[in-house]
N, C-alpha and C positions, 0 to 999 in steps of 0.2 A: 504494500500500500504506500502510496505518495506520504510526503511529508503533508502538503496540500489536504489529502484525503483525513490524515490522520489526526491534524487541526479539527476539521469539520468535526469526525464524530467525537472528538473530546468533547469538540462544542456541544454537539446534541446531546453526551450525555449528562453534560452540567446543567443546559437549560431541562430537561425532563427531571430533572432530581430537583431542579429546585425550583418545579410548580409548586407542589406540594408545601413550599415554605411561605411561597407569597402572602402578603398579609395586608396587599394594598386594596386602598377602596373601590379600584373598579376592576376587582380581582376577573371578571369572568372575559370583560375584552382584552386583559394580558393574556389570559389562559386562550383564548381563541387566537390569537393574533400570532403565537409564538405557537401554538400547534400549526397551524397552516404552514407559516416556517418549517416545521419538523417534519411533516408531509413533505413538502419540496427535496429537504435534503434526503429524505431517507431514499429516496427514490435514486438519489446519485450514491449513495452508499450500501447496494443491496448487501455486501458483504457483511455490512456492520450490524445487520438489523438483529441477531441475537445479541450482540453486546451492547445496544441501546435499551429492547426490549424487555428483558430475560433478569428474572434474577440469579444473585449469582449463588452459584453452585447449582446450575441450571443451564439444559442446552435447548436449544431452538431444532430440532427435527427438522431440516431443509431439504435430504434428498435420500429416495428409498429405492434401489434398484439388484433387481439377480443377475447371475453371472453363470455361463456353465451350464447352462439346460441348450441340448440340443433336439431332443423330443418332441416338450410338452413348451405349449404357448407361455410365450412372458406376461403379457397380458393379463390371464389367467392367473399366472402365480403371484402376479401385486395386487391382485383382489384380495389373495390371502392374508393382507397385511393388516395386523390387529391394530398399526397406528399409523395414519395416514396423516401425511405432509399436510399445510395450508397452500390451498391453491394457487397458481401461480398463470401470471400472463408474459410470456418473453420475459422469465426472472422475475418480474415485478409481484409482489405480493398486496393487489388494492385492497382486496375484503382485509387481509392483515390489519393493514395500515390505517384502514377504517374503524375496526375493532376498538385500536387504542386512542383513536383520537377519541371516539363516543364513551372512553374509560374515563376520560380527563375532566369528563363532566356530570360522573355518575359517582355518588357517595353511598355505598350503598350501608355504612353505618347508621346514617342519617335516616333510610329507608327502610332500616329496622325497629328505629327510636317508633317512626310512622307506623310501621306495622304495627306494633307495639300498642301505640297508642288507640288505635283505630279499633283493634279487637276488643280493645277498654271499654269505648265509649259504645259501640254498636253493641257488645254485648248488655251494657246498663240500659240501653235503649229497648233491646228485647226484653232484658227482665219484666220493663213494666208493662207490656201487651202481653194480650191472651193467645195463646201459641193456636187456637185455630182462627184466631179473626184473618180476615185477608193481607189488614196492614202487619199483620207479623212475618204472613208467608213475602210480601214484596222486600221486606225491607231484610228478611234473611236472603233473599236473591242478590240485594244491592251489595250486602254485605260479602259475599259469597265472588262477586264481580270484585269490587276494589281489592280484597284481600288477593285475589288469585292476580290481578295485574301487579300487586308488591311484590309479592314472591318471585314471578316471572321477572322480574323488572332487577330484584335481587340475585338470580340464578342466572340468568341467561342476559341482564343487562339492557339498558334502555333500545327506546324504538329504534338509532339509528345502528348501535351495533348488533339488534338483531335482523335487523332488515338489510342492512349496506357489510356489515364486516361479517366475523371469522375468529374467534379465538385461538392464541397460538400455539402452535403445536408443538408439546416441551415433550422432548424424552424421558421414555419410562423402559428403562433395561426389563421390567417384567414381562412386556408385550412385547419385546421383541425373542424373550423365550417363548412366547405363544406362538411367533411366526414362523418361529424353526420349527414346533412340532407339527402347526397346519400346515406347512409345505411339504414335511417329512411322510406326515399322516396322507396329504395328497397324490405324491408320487408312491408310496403304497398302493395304495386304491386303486392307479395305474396301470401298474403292476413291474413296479421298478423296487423290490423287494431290500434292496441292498442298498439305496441310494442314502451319500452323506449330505448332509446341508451345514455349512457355519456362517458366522457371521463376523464382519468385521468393522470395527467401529472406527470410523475416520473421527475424530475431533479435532478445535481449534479453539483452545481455552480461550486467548486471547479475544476471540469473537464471539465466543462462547453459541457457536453452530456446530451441526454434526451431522457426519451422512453414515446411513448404516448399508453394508453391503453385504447382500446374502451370496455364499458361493456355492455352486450346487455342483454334487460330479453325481451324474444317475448310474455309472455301472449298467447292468446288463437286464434284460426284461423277462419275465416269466411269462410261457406260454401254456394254454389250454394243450395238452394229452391227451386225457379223453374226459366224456360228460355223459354220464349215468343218471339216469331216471326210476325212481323207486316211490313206492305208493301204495300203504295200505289196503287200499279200496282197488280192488282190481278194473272196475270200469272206469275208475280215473285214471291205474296205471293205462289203460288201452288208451283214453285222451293224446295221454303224456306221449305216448310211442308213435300213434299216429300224425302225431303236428310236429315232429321232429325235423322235418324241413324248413321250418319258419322260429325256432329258435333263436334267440339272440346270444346265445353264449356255443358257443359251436369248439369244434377239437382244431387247432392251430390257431387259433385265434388270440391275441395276446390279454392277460388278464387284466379284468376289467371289472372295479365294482359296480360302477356307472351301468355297467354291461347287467352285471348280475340283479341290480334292481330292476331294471327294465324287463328280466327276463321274469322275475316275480310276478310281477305286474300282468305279463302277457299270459302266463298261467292261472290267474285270478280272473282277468278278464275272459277266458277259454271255458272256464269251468261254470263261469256267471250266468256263459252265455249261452250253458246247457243243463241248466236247471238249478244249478246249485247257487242257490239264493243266498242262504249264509256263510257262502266259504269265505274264508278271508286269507291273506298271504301269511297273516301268523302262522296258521298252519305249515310255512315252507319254510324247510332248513335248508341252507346250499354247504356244505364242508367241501372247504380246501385242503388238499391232500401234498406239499411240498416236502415230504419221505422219499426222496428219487435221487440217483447215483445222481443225475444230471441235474446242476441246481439251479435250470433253469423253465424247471419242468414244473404245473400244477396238474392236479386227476382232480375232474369236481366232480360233486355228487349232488343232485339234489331228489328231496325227500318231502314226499308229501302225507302228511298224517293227518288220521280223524283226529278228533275234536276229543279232547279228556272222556270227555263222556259220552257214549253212542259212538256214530259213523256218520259218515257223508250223507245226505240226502240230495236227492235232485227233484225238485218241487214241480208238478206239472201246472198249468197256468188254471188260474179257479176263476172264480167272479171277478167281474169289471163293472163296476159303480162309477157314474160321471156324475158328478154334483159343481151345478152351474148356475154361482150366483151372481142376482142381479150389483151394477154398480150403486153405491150409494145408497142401498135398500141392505135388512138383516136377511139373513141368512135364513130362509124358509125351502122346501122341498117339497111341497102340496102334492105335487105332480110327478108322476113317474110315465117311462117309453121302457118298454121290457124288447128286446131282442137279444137270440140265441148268446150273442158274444157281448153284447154292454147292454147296460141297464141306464137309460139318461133318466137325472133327478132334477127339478129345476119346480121356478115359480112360474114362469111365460115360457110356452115353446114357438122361441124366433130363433130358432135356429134350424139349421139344412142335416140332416144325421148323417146323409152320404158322404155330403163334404167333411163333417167331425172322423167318420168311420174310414175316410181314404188318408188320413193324417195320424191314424195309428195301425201302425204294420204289428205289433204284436200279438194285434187279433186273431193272426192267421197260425201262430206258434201253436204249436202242443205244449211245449216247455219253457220257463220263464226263460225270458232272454234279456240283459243287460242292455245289450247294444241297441234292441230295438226300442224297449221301454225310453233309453234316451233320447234315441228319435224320434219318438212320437211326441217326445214332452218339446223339443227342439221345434218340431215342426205347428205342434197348435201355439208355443210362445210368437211364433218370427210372425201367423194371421196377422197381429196388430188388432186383435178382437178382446186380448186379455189381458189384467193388470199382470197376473201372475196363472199360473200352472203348477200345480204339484201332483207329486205320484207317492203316493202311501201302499204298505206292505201289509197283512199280517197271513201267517202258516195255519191249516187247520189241514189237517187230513193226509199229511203229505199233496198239498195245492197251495199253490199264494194266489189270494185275491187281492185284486189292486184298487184302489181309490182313489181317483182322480177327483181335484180340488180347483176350479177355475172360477176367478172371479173376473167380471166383466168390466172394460176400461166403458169409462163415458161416453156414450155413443153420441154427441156432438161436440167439436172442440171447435178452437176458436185460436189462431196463432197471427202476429203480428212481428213485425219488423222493419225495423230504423235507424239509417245509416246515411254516409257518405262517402264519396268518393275522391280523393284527388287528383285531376289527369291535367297537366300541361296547365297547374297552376293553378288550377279553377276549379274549386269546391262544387260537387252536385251532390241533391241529395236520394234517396231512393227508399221504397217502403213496400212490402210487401204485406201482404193480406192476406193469409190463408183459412179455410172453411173444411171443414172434414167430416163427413157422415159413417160411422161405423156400423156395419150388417146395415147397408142399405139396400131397402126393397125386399128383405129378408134372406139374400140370398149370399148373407154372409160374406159381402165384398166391401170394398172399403171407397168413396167417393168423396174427391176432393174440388175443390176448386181454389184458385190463386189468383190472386191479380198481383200486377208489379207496376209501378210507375217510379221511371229513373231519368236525371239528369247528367251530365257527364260530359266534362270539357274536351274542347274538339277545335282543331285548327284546319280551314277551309283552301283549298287551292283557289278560292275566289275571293279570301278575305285574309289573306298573310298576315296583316296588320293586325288583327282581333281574335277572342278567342271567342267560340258561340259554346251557348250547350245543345248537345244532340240531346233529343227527346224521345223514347220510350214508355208506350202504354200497352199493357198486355193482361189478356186473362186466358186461364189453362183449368182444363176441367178435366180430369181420369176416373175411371172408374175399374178396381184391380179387382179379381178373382181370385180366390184362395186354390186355384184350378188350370188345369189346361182346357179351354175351351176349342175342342175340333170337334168335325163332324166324324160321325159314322164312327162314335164311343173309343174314337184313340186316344181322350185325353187322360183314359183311366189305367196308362200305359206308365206315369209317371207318379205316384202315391208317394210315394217313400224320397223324393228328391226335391223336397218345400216347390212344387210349381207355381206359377202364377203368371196369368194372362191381365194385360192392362190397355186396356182401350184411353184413348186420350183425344182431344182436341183443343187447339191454340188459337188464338186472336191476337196478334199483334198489328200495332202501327207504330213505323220509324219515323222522326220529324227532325230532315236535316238539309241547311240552305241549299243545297243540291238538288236535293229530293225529299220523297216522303213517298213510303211504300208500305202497304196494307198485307199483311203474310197471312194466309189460314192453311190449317195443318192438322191430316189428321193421322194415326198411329197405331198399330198393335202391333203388343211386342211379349211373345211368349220366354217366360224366365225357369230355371230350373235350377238347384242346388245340391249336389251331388253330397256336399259335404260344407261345415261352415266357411273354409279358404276359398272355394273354387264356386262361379256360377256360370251358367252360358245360356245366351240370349239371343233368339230370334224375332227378327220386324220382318214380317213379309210382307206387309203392308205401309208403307212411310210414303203420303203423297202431301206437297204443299203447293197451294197455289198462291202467283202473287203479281198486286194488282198496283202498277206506278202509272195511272193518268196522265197523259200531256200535260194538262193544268200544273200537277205537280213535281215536274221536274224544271229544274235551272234552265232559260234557254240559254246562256251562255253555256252553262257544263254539257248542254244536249248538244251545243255545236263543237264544242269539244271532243265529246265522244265519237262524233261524226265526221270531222276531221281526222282523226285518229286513224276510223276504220277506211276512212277512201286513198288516205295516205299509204298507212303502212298495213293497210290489214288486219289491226287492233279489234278482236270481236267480243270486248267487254260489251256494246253498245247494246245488245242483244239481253242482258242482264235486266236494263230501265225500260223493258217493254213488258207487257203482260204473258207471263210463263207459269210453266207447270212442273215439278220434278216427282219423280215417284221414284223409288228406291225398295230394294230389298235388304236387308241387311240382318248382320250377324255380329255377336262377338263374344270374348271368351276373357274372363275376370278372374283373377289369383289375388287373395288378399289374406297379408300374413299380421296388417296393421292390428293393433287394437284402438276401439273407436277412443277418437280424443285423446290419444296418447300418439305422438308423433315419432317416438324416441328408435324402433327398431322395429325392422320386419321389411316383407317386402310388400309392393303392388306392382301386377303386371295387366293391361289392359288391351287387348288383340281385338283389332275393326276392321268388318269388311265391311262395301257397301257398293250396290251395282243396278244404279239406276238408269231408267231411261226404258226398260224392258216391254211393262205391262202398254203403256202409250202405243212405241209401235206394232205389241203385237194386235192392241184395237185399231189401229189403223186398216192393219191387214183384211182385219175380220170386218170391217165397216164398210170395206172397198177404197179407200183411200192410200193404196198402195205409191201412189204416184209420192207419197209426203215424205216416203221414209226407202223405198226402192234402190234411188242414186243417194248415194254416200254422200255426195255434193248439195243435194238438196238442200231447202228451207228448215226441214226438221220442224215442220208445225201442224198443228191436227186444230182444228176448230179457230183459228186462230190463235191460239197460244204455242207460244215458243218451246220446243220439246229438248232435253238435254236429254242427252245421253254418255253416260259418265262409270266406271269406276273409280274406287278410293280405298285405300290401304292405310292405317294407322296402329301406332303402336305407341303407347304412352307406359314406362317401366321406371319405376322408385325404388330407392334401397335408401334403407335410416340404419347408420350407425351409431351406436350412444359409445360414447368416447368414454363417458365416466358418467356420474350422477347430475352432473351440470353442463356438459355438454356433446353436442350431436351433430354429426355429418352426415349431409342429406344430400341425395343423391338422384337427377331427374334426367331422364333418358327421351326425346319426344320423336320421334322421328315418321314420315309417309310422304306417299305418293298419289294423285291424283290425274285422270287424265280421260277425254272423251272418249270414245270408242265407237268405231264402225264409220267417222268423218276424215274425212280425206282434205275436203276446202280448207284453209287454213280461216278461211273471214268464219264458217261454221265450228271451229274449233275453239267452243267457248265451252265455259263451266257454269254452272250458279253460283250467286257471288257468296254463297254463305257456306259452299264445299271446296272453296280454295283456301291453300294455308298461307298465314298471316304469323311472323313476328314481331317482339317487340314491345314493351310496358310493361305493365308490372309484376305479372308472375310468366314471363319470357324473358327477351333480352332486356334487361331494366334500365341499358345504358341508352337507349331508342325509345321514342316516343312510341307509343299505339299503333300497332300493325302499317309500322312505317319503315323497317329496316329491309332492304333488299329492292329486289330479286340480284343474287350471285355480284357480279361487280356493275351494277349498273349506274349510272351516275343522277342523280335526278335534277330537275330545273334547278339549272342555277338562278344565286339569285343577284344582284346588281353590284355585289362585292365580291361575286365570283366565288362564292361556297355554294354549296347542298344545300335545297331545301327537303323539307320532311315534312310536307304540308297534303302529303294525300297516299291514301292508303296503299299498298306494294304486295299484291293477289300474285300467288306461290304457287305450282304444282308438285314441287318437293322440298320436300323439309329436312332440315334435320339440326337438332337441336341438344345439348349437351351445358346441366346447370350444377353447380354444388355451390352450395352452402352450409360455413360451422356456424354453430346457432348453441353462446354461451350464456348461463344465465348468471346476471351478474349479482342481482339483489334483490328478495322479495318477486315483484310481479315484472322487475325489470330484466330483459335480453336484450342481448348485442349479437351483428351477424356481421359476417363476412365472406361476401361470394363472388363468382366467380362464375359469367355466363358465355355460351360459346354456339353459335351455329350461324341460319340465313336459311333463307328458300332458294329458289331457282326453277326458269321453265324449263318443263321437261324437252321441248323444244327451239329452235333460235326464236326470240322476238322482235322483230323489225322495230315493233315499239320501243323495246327497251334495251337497246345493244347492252351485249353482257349479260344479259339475263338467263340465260343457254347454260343448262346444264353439262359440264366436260370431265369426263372422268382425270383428266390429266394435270386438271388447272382449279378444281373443287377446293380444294385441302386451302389453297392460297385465298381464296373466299368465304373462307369462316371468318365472322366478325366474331370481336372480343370485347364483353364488358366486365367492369366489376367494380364491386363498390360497398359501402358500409350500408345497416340497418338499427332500426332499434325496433323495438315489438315489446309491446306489454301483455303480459299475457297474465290474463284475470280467470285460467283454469276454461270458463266456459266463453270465451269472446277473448279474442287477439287481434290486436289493433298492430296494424304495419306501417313501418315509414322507413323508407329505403333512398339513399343516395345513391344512382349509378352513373358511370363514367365509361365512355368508349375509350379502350384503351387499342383496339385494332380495326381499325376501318377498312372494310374488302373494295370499297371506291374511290381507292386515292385522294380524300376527299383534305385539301390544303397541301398537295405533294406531296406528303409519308402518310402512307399505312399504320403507321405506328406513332400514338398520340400522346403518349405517357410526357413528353417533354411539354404539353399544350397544356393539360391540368391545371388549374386554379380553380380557386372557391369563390362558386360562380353566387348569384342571386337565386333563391329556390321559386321562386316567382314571377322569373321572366324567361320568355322565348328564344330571345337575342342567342342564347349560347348556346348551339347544337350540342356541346360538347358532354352535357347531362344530363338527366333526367331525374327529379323527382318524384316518388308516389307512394301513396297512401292506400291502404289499403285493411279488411278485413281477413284473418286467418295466414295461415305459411300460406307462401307461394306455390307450393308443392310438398 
C-alpha cells in the first residue's frame, strides 16, 4: 500500500473512532457529513475495509473459493458454504458500506430504554380495560405492532440498513469446520469414497481481512457391481424384476446417493400406482456392500419389507363421492346423481357430468393409481371452474374410496387495469377492462370479454418535428371449453391431456396521422396438455379482415406508397386497401418457468403459420379461378386483397440464477416469413401485422419502435446528413439475440445490465431498400449492437421498467463507423434530437 493510501485509512480510522466521542450540538450533521466522506474513501481503499470496519481480534471474511475438484461443479461446492462473503460489485462492497453508514445513526441502547418503557406503559394501559371489550383487543394489536418494529429495529437495524445494506461478514473458524464436513459429506454421496478436503487460511492482520481456501484432491470413484432386488411380498418382488429396465441405479454406473433416492422414489411411485395405497419408501433399505478386493467396487442391494405388522396390501379402487360446493354459500348436499363409477353430491346441478367424468381417468382403473388420481385433480384444478380440488382416502374392505372436495370460484369476476407507457419521450396511458362469466350457458366453459384503450408515442414520417400519440380501441370476446370440440365424437380422443377448445372474436380500430384501420378477427384454437411443461396448439381456423377507407388514409402517405410501388416495385401499398388473411396454424410450448418467479428454467415457443389456403381454394370452388390461376395475378376474391403467406417462428429463454440476488437471462427470437405461390414481385407482399419488426423496449432497446433495419439499409437522411428513424422497417427475417444480469440491489430495488444483438432482413433484394437483401456471406457484418443500463422495481406482483439503451454497433454506417462507443454521451431522456439512445419505460422483464 502507498504511503498516500496509508495516510487515508489512518485517516478513516481516526475519524470512525471518534464519532462516537463527538459531543457537539449539531452532532447529527457532523455524523452525516463525515460518513458521506467515509463512503467516498472507502471505496478507494477496498483493501482497508476490515481494518476500518472490524473489530479487533476480528477478521472480515472477503473471499471463499475451492481448488482441486476436477469432477464435481464449483458452483455446487460454494453453495456448500456455511458462511458466505458480503456481496460484492467489481470488489466494491455497496450493501456493506450501507450497512454501516445506517449503524452510525442507530443507538440501539436507546431503543431498548424505549422498549422498555413502552411495555410499561401499554401494559398499565391494558390492566385497566376489560380483556374482552374491543378496545383491549385493538390496543393489544397496536401494542403487538410497535413492540415487534423495536425488536426488528434492535436485531436487524433501522429501515435503511435493512432495506439498502448487508451486515459484515466476520469469520467464524466453527463454520468453516462445517464446510469441510458438507463438502466431505458431499463428495461421498458422489461416490468419491476416499476424497480429502483442507482448508487454508490466508490472513492479513494488519487489515484485518481473510480468505479461506478449501483444497480438495477426490482420489478415485466407486462404481455400481451389481444391484439386487429382494422383497418380502413376492408380487412386489415380481414388480421389482419386471421394471428392471427403467431403474435409476443400474451395475456400472458410478455411485450415487442422488441416484439412490431417486430410485426410492420410483419404487414408491411403481407400487402406488398398482394398488398399494399405503406403501411408503420407509419400507426400503438400499445396503452398500464396499467388502471387495477392488476398492473401487460397490454391490447394492435393495430390500423391500412389509410393514411391522401384517403385509403389503394392494387396495382395489371402491366409491367415488364428488361433493360440489357452491361459492360463497355453506356447504349443503340436498342433492345426489348416482352413476356406476361416481356419485355427484351438490346443492344446484349446473354442471355437465360428461365433461366432470372425461377429466378423471381413474374411473377407468381397477386398482388405485397415484398417477392418475393426480391427474385428474391437475386436470379439474387448470377448468378455472374451482377455488380449490381435493382428493380424500379412506381403506374399508381391502378398496379405497375417494372423496373428492370442490368448491366453486365466483362465477362472475370483474378485472381492471392501469398503466402507462413511455415510447420516444411521450407518456401514454392505457387500461384494460376485463368481464368473465364462469360455467356459462351451463356448459361448463369459461366467457370473457376485454376491452383495451391505449395511447403510445409515435414519430411520423410526415411530422419529424413532433411527437403524436397512436391510438388504440379494442374489445375481444372468447369463449373456452373445458373440451375438444370436433365433429363425429373425436374430441373424446383427448380426456387425460387438460384439452380445450377456444372460440374468440376481436374488434379493433388503429388511429394514426397516416391512417386508421378497422381489424375484425375471428379464431379457434384447439389446446392440449400432455403434461404441466409441454402444450401444443392448433388454429385451423384464424381469418381477419381489415377495413382502411380512402377517407382515412394520408393523401400525402397514399402518394407515397404509390410512388414507391411505380418506382421501384415496393408492394407495401396493397397492405392500406381493404384485405382478408386467413391462416392455419400450429404451435408447440415447453415451459420449465415457475409463474412469477423469473429466476431459472426454461421456455421454448415453436410457430407455424400458413395462410392464404382456405380463400383460394373458395375461389376454385366459386368459379373464380381466373383470381388465383396465374401466380402473377391480382390475388383478390370479392374485392378484397388475398395474401398468401407462410411464417416460421421460434421464441427460446433460458434464466440462470447466479446466486440469491442475481440472474442471467437469456432470449433467443428468431423466423422467417414469406409469400408463397407469387412470382410478380409488385404481388409479393405480406400483411403488415405478419412481418417482423425490431427495436424498443423488450427488442433492440438501443432503437426506437420497430425502427431498426432491414440488414444495412440506410434510411432518409435527414438535412445534417444522419439516419432518420421516423417510420417503421417491415422484416421477412429475423433474428434476434438479448441477455441480460438482473441484480437486486435493495429491498424492491434492481439494476440491469444488457446487452442486445440482431436486425431483420428481406428474404429477397429490395429495390426499395438497397441492403435490405438477405446474404449469407455478409449477414454476421449486419447484426446491430445495443446495450445499456436499467432499473426495475419490483413490488413481487407488478414490475415497473426503465431502461437506458445505447447503439453501440450500427449495421448502416450511419456517421462513417459502425462502431459508436466513441459517440456516447449523456444525452436528454426527452428529446428526439439524438439517435444515438433510446429510452423506455415499461411494465414486467422484457423477457
Amino acid at each position: 500500500m502507498s504511503y498516500c493510501s496509508r495516510f487515508l485509512s489512518c485517516l478513516l480510522i481516526f475519524i470512525n473512532q471518534s464519532l462516537s466521542a463527538i459531543k457537539a450540538q449539531h452532532i447529527r450533521q457532523i455524523r452525516t457529513s463525515i460518513t458521506m466522506v467515509t463512503m467516498v474513501l472507502a471505496f478507494l481503499l477496498q483493501g482497508c475495509v476490515g481494518k476500518l470496519f472490524v473489530k479487533k481480534g476480528q477478521y472480515l471474511l472477503t473471499q471463499q473459493k475451492v481448488s482441486g475438484n476436477k469432477r464435481l461443479d464449483s458452483e455446487k461446492l460454494e453453495s456448500l458454504f456455511r458462511q458466505k462473503t458480503n456481496n460484492q460489485i467489481v470488489g466494491f462492497m455497496p450493501q456493506l458500506y450501507c450497512y454501516l453508514v445506517g449503524e452510525r445513526f442507530l443507538n440501539r441502547d436507546k431503543l431498548k430504554r424505549e422498549l422498555d418503557s413502552l411495555s410499561v406503559r401499554y401494559q398499565r394501559q391494558l390492566n385497566a380495560l376489560d380483556q374482552a371489550s374491543d378496545e383491549y383487543q385493538k390496543l393489544e394489536i397496536e401494542r403487538e405492532k410497535k413492540l415487534d418494529d423495536l425488536n426488528r429495529k434492535i436485531k436487524q437495524g433501522n429501515w435503511f440498513m435493512r432495506n439498502f445494506g448487508e451486515p459484515p461478514s466476520i469469520y467464524d473458524s466453527a463454520l468453516t469446520s462445517e464446510t469441510l464436513r458438507e463438502i466431505k459429506a458431499y463428495y461421498f454421496n458422489q461416490g468419491f469414497f476416499y476424497t480429502e478436503v483442507t482448508a487454508k487460511i490466508d490472513t492479513t492482520k494488519r487489515l484485518q481481512n481473510i480468505i479461506v481456501k478449501y483444497k480438495i484432491d477426490e482420489a478415485g470413484v466407486q462404481r455400481i457391481d451389481s444391484v439386487r432386488y429382494v422383497a418380502d411380498d413376492p408380487v412386489v418382488q415380481h414388480f421389482l424384476d419386471s421394471t428392471k429396465g427403467d431403474a435409476l441405479v443400474k451395475k456400472g454406473m458410478r455411485f450415487n446417493r442422488d441416484n439412490q433416492v431417486a430410485e426410492r422414489e420410483r419404487i414408491e411411485r411403481l407400487l402406488r400406482n398398482n394398488g398399494y395405497l399405503t406403501f411408503s419408501r420407509s419400507l426400503i433399505t438400499i445396503n452398500n456392500d464396499t467388502a471387495f478386493a477392488w476398492r473401487y467396487k460397490v454391490s447394492t442391494t435393495i430390500i423391500v419389507r412389509n410393514p411391522p405388522r401384517g403385509k403389503l396390501m394392494a387396495y382395489l379402487r371402491g366409491e367415488t363421492n364428488f361433493y360440489i360446493a357452491e361459492s360463497g354459500e355453506a356447504a349443503t348436499f340436498p342433492d345426489s346423481l348416482e352413476r356406476p363409477d361416481v356419485t355427484y353430491r351438490y346443492s344446484r346441478r349446473n354442471f355437465r357430468e360428461s365433461i366432470l367424468k372425461s377429466k378423471m381417468p381413474f374411473l377407468k382403473d381397477r386398482y388405485y393409481n397415484q398417477d392418475h388420481i393426480v391427474r385428474s385433480q391437475v386436470a379439474l384444478s387448470t377448468m378455472d371452474l374451482y377455488r380449490f380440488v381435493n382428493f380424500n382416502y379412506d381403506t374399508v374392505s381391502g378398496k379405497a374410496n375417494i372423496k373428492i372436495n370442490a368448491i366453486k370460484l365466483p362465477r362472475f369476476e370483474i378485472s381492471n387495469e392501469l398503466g402507462a407507457v413511455l415510447s420516444f419521450g411521450a407518456p401514454g396511458p392505457y387500461v384494460n377492462l376485463g368481464f368473465k362469466v364462469r360455467n356459462a350457458f351451463g356448459t361448463m366453459s369459461i366467457f370473457e370479454v376485454n376491452g383495451r384503450y391505449s395511447e403510445e408515442g409515435q414519430l411520423s414520417v410526415f411530422l419529424p418535428d413532433s411527437i403524436y400519440r397512436s391510438r388504440e380501441l379494442g374489445v375481444t370476446s372468447s369463449l373456452t371449453f373445458p373440451s375438444i370440440l370436433i365433429p363425429f365424437g373425436l374430441g373424446t380422443l383427448f380426456p387425460s391431456l387438460t384439452p380445450r377448445t377456444r372460440f374468440s372474436v376481436s374488434l379493433v380500430d388503429n388511429f394514426r396521422p397516416e391512417y386508421s384501420r378497422t381489424q375484425l378477427r375471428f379464431n379457434v384454437t384447439y389446446t392440449v396438455q400432455p403434461n404441466s411443461r409441454v402444450t401444443y396448439g392448433v388454429s385451423p381456423a384464424d381469418i381477419s379482415f381489415n377495413w382502411i377507407p380512402p377517407d382515412r388514409i394520408n393523401a400525402k402517405f397514399f402518394e407515397f406508397l404509390l410512388q414507391q410501388a411505380l418506382e421501384r416495385g415496393d408492394a407495401r401499398i396493397l397492405n392500406f386497401r381493404n384485405y382478408v388473411t386467413t391462416a392455419f396454424t400450429g404451435f408447440y410450448a415447453y415451459n420449465t418457468i415457475i409463474q412469477n418467479n423469473n429466476r431459472r428454467g426454461d421456455y421454448a415457443r415453436l410457430g407455424l403459420e400458413f395462410g392464404g389456403a382456405a380463400p383460394t381454394a373458395l375461389g376454385y370452388i366459386l368459379g373464380q379461378q381466373a383470381a388465383f390461376a396465374d401466380r402473377n395475378s391480382s390475388n383478390q376474391l370479392w374485392g378484397l386483397q388475398v395474401f398468401r403467406y407462410y411464417r416460421l417462428n421460434a421464441d427460446l429463454r433460458r434464466y440462470f440464477e447466479i446466486n440469491k440476488k442475481a440472474v442471467f437471462a437469456t432470449h433467443l427470437n428468431m423466423g422467417i416469413v414469406s409469400p408463397w405461390a407469387t412470382e410478380n414481385a409488385s404481388n409479393a407482399s405480406l400483411p403488415w401485422e405478419k412481418y417482423f419488426f425490431v427495436g424498443g423496449p423488450t427488442s433492440m432497446r438501443g432503437w426506437f419502435s420497430r425502427r431498426l433495419g432491414p440488414g444495412s439499409y440506410y434510411p432518409t437522411v435527414d438535412e445534417n446528413g444522419g439516419a432518420t428513424y421516423f417510420s417503421d422497417q417491415p422484416g421477412e427475417l429475423m433474428l434476434e439475440l438479448n441477455g441480460e444480469l438482473r441484480q437486486k440491489i435493495a429491498g424492491f430495488l434492481e439494476g440491469a445490465a444488457f446487452i442486445d444483438m440482431g436486425n431483420i432482413w428481406s428474404v429477397r433484394d429490395d429495390a426499395a431498400r438497397p441492403g435490405a437483401g438477405f446474404r449469407s456471406d455478409k449477414f454476421w457484418r449486419e447484426i446491430a449492437i445495443a446495450g445499456g443500463l436499467g432499473i426495475r422495481l419490483n413490488f413481487d406482483i407488478l414490475i415497473f421498467r426503465f431502461d437506458m439503451g445505447a447503439k453501440l454497433y450500427v449495421p448502416n454506417d450511419q456517421y462513417g463507423s459502425r462502431w459508436q462507443i466513441q459517440n456516447l454521451k449523456l444525452p436528454n431522456p426527452f428529446s428526439t434530437a439524438d439517435p444515438m439512445y433510446n429510452y423506455s419505460f415499461g411494465v414486467g422483464y422484457p423477457f
